[in-house]
MARDO-981467 format. One line per field, with one value per residue: x, y, z of N, C-alpha, C, O, CB in turn; residue number from 1. Coordinates in Angstrom, 1 decimal. Glycine has a CB too. Layout:
n.X <- (X	...) .
n.Y <- (Y	...) .
n.Z <- (Z	...) .
ca.X <- (X	...) .
ca.Y <- (Y	...) .
ca.Z <- (Z	...) .
c.X <- (X	...) .
c.Y <- (Y	...) .
c.Z <- (Z	...) .
o.X <- (X	...) .
o.Y <- (Y	...) .
o.Z <- (Z	...) .
cb.X <- (X	...) .
cb.Y <- (Y	...) .
cb.Z <- (Z	...) .
resi <- (NUM	...) .
END
This chain:
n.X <- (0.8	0.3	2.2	2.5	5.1	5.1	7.7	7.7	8.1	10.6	13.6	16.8	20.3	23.6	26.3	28.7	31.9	30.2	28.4	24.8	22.7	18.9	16.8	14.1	12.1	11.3	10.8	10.7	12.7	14.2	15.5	15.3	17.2	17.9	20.5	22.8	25.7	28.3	29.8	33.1	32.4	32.5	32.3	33.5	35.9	34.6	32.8	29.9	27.4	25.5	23.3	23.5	22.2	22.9	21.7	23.0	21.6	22.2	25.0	28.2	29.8	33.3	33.8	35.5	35.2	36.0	38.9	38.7	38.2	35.9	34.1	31.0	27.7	24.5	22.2	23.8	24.4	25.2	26.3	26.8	28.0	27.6	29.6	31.7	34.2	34.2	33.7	33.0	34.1	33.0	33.7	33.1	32.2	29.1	26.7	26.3	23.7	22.3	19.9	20.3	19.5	18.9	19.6	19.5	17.4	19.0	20.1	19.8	22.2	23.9	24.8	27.5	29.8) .
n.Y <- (-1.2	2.2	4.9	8.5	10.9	13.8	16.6	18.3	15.9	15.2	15.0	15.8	15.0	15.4	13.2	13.6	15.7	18.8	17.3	16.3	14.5	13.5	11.3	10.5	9.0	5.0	1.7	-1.6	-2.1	-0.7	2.9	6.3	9.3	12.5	14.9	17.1	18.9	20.9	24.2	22.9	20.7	17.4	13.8	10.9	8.4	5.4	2.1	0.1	-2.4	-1.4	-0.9	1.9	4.9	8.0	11.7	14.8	18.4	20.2	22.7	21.4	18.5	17.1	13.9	10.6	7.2	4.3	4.8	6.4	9.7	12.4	15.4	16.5	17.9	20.1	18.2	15.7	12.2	9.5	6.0	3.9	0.4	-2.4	-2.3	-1.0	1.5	5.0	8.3	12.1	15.3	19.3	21.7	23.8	27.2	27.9	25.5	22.1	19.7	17.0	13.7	10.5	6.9	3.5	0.2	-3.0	-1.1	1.3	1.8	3.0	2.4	1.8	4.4	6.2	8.2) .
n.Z <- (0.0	-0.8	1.0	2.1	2.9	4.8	4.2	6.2	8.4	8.8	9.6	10.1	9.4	10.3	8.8	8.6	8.3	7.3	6.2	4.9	6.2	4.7	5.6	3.4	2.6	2.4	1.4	1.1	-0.5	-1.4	-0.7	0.0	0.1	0.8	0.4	1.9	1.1	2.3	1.3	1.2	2.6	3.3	2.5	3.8	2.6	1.9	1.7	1.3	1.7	-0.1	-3.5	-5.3	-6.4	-7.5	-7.7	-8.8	-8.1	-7.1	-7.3	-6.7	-6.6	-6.1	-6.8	-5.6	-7.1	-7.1	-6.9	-9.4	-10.5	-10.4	-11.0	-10.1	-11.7	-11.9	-12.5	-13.4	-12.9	-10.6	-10.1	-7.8	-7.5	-4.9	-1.8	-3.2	-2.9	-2.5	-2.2	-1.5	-1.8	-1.3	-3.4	-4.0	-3.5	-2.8	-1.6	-1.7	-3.3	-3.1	-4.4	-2.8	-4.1	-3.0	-2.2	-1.0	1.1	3.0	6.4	9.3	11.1	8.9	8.2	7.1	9.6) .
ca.X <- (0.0	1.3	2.0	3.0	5.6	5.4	8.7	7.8	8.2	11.7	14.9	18.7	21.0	24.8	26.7	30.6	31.9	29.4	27.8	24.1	21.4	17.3	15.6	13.0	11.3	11.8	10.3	11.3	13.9	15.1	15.4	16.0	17.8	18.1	21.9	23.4	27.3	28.2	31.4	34.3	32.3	33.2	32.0	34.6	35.9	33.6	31.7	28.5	27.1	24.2	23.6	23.4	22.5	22.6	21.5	23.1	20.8	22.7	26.4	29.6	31.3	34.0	33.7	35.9	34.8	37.0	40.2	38.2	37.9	34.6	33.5	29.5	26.9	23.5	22.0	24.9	24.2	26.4	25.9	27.7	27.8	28.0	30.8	32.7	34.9	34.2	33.9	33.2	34.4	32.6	35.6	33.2	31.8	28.4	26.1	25.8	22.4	21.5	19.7	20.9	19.0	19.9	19.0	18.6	17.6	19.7	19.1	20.9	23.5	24.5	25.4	28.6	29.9) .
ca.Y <- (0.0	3.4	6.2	9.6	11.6	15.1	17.3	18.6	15.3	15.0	15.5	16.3	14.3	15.5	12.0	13.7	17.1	19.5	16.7	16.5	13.7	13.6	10.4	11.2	7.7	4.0	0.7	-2.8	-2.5	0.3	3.9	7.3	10.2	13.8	15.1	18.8	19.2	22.3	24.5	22.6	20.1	16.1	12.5	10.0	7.3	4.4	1.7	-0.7	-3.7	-1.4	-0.6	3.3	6.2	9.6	13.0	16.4	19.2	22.0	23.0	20.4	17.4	16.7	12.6	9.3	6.1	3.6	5.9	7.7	10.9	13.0	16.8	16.4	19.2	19.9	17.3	15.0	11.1	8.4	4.8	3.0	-0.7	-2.4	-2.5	0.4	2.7	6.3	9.5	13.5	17.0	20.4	22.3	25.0	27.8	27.2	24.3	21.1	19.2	16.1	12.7	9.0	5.5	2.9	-0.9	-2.7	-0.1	1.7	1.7	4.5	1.7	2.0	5.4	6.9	8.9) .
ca.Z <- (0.0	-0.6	1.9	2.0	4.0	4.6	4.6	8.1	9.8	8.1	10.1	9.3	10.7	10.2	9.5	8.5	8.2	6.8	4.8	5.7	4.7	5.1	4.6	2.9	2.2	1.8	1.2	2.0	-1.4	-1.4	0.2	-0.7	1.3	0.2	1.2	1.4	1.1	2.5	0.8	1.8	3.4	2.5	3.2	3.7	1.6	2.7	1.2	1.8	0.5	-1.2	-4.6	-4.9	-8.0	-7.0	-8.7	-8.3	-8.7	-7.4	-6.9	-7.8	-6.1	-6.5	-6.5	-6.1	-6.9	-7.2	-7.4	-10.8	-9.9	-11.3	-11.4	-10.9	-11.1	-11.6	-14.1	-13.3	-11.9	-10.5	-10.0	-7.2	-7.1	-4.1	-2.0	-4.0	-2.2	-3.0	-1.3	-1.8	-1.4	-2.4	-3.6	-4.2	-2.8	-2.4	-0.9	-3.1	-2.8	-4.9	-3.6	-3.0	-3.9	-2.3	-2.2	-0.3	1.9	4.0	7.9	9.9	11.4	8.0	7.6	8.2	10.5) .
c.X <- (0.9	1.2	2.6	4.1	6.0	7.0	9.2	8.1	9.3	13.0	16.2	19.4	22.6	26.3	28.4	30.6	31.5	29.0	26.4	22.9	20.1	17.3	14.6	12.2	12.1	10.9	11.1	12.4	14.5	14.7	16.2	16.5	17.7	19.4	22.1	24.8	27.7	29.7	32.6	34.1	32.6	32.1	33.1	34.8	35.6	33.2	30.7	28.0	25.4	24.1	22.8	23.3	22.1	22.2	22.0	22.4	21.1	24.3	27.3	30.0	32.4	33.9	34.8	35.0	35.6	38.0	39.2	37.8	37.0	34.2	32.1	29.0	25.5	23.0	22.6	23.9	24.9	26.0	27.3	27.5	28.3	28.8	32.5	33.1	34.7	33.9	33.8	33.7	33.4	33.5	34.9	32.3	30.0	27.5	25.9	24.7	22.4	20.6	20.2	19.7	19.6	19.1	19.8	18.5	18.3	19.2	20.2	22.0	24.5	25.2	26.8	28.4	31.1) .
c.Y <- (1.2	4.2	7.3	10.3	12.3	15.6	17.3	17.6	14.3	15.5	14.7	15.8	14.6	13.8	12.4	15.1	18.0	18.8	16.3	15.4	13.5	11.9	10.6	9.6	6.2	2.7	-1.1	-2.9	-1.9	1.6	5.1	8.7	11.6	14.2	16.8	18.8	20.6	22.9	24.0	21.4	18.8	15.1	11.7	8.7	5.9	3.5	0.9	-1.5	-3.3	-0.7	0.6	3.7	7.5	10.7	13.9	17.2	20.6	22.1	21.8	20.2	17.2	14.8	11.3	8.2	5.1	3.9	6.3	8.6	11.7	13.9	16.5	17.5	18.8	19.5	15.8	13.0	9.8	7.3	4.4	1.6	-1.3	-2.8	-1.8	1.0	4.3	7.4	10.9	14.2	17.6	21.4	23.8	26.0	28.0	26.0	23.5	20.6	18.1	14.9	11.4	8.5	4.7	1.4	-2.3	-1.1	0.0	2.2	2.4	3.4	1.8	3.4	6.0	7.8	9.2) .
c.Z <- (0.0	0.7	1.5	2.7	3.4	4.7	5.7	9.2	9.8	9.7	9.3	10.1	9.1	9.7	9.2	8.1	7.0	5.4	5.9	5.1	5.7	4.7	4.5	2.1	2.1	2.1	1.7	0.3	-2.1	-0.2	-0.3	0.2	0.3	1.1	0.7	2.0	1.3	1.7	1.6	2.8	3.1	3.6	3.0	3.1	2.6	1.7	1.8	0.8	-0.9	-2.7	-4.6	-5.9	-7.2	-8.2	-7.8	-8.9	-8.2	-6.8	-7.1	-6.6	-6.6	-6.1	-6.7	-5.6	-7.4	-7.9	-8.4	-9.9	-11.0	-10.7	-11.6	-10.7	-11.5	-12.9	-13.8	-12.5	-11.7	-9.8	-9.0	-7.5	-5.9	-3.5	-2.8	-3.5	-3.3	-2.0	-2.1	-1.1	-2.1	-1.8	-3.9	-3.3	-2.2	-2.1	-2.3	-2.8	-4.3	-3.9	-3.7	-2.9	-3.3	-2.3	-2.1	0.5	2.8	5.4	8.2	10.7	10.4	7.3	8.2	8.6	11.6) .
o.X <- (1.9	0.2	3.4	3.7	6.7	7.7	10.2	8.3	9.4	12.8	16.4	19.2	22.7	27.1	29.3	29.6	32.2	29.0	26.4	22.4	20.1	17.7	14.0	12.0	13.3	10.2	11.9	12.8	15.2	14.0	17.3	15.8	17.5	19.5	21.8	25.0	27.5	30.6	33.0	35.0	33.3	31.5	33.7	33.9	36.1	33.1	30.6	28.1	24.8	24.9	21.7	24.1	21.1	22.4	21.7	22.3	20.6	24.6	26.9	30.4	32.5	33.8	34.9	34.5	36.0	38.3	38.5	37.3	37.2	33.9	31.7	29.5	25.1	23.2	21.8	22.9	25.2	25.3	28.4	26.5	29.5	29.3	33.6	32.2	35.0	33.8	34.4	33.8	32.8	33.9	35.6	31.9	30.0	27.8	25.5	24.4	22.5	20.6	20.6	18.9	20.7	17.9	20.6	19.4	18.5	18.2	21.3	23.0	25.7	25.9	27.1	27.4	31.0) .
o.Y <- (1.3	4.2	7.2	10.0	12.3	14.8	16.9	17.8	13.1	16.4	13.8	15.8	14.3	13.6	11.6	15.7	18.1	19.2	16.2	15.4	13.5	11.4	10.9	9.5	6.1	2.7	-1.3	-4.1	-2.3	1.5	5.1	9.0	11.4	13.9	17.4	18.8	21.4	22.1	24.7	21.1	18.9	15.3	11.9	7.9	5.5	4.1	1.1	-1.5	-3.9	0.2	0.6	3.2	7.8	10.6	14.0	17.0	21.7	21.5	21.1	21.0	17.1	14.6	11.0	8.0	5.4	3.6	6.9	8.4	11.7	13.6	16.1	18.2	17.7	20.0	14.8	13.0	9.1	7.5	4.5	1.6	-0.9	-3.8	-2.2	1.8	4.5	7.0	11.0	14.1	17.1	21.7	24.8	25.5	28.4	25.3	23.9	20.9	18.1	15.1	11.1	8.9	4.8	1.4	-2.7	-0.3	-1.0	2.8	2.4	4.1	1.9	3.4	6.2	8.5	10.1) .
o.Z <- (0.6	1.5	0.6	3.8	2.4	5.5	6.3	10.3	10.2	10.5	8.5	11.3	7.9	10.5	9.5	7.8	6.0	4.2	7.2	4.0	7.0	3.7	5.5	0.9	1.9	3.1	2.6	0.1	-3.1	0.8	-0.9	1.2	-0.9	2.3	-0.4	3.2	0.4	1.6	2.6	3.6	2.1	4.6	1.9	3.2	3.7	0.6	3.0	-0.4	-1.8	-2.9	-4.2	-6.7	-6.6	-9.4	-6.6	-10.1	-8.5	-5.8	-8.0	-5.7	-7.9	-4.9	-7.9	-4.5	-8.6	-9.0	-7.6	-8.8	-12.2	-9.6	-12.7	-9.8	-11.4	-14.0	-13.9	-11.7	-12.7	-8.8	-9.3	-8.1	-5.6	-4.0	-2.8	-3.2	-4.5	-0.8	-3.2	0.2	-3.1	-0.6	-4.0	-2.2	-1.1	-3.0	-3.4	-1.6	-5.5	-2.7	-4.9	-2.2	-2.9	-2.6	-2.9	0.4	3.6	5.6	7.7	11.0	10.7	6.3	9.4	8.4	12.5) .
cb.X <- (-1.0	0.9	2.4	2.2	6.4	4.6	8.7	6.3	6.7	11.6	15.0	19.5	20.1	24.8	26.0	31.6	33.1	30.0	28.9	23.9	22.0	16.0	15.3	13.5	10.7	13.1	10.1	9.7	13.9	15.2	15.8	15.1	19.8	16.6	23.4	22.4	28.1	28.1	31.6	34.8	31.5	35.4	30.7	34.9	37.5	32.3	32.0	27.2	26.5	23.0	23.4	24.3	21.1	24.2	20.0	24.3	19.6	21.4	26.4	31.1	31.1	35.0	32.8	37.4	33.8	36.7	42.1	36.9	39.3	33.3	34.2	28.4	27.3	23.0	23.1	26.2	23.2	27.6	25.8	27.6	28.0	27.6	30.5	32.4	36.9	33.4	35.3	32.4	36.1	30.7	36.9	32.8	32.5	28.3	24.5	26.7	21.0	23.5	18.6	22.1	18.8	20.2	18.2	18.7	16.9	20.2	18.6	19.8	23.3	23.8	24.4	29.8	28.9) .
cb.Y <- (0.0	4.5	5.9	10.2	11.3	15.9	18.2	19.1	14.5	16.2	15.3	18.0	11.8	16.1	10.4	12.6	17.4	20.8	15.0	18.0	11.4	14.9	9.1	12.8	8.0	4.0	1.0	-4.7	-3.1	0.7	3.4	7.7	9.7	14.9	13.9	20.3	18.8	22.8	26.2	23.8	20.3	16.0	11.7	10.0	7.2	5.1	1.3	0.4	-5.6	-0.7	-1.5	4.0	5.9	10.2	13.4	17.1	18.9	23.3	23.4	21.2	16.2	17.6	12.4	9.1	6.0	2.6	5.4	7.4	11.6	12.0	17.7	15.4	20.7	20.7	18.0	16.3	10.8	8.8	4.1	3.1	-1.3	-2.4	-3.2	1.4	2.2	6.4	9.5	14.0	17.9	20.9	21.3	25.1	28.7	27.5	24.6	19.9	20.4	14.8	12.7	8.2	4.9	3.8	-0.8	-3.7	0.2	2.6	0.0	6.0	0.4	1.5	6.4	7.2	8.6) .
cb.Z <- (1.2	-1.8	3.2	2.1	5.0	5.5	4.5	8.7	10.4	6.4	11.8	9.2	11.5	11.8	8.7	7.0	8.5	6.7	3.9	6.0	3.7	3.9	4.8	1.7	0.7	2.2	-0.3	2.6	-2.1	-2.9	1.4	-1.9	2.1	0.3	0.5	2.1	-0.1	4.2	0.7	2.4	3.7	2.8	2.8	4.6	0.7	3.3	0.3	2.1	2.0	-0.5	-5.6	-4.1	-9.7	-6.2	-9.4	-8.5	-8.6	-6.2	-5.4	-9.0	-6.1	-6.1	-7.0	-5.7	-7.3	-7.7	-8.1	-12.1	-9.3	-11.6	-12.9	-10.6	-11.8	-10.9	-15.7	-12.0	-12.0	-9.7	-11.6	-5.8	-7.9	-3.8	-2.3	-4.7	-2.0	-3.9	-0.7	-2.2	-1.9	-2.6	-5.5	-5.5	-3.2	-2.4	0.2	-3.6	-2.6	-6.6	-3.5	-1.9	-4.9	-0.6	-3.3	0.3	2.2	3.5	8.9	11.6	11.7	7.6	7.6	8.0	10.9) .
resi <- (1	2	3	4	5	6	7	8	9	10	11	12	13	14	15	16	17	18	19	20	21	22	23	24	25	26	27	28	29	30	31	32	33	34	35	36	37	38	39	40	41	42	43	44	45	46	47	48	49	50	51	52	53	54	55	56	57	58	59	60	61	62	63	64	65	66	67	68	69	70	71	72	73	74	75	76	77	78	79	80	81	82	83	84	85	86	87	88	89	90	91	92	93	94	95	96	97	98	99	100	101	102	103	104	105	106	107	108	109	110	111	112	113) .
END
């Protein structure tokens, strides 16, 4: 059965320096987060057994995924598979925002930090 969730009954949870993610929904097979990278802020090189596609829709990562290193912006989208080491910076001056998939879903034991 479907459901809804509002914005409002959303929280921000901090998980690495001035990187910031919402979950904003998820199902029993997947799950999706909304994230904001602040100028200069980073997540650290990590991975997880889940299979991940992100979109940027505003401001530039800098991104590695398995050592390649990739310039994304808004438009931009990147495919983990799982188990991938990768990691960002935003190298620029203001806030980046895009969202992660994820699947299975991701459970907050799972996030770094």
């Amino acid at each position: 059965m479907g459901n809804v969730v509002n914005d409002s009954d959303l929280s921000e949870q901090t998980i690495s320096d001035g990187f910031h993610v919402t979950r904003i929904g998820q199902n029993d097979l997947m799950s999706i987060q909304r994230w904001v990278c602040d100028p200069g802020g980073s997540f650290p090189e990590h991975s997880h057994p889940h299979q991940q596609i992100g979109y940027v829709y505003k401001g530039e990562m800098h991104v590695s995924i398995e050592g390649e290193q990739y310039v994304l912006g808004p438009g931009d989208t990147y495919l983990v598979d799982g188990n991938e080491v990768h990691a960002g910076t935003n190298e620029g001056d203001e806030p980046a925002e895009g969202v992660d998939i994820f699947s299975p879903p991701l459970k907050d034991s799972d996030w770094i930090g």
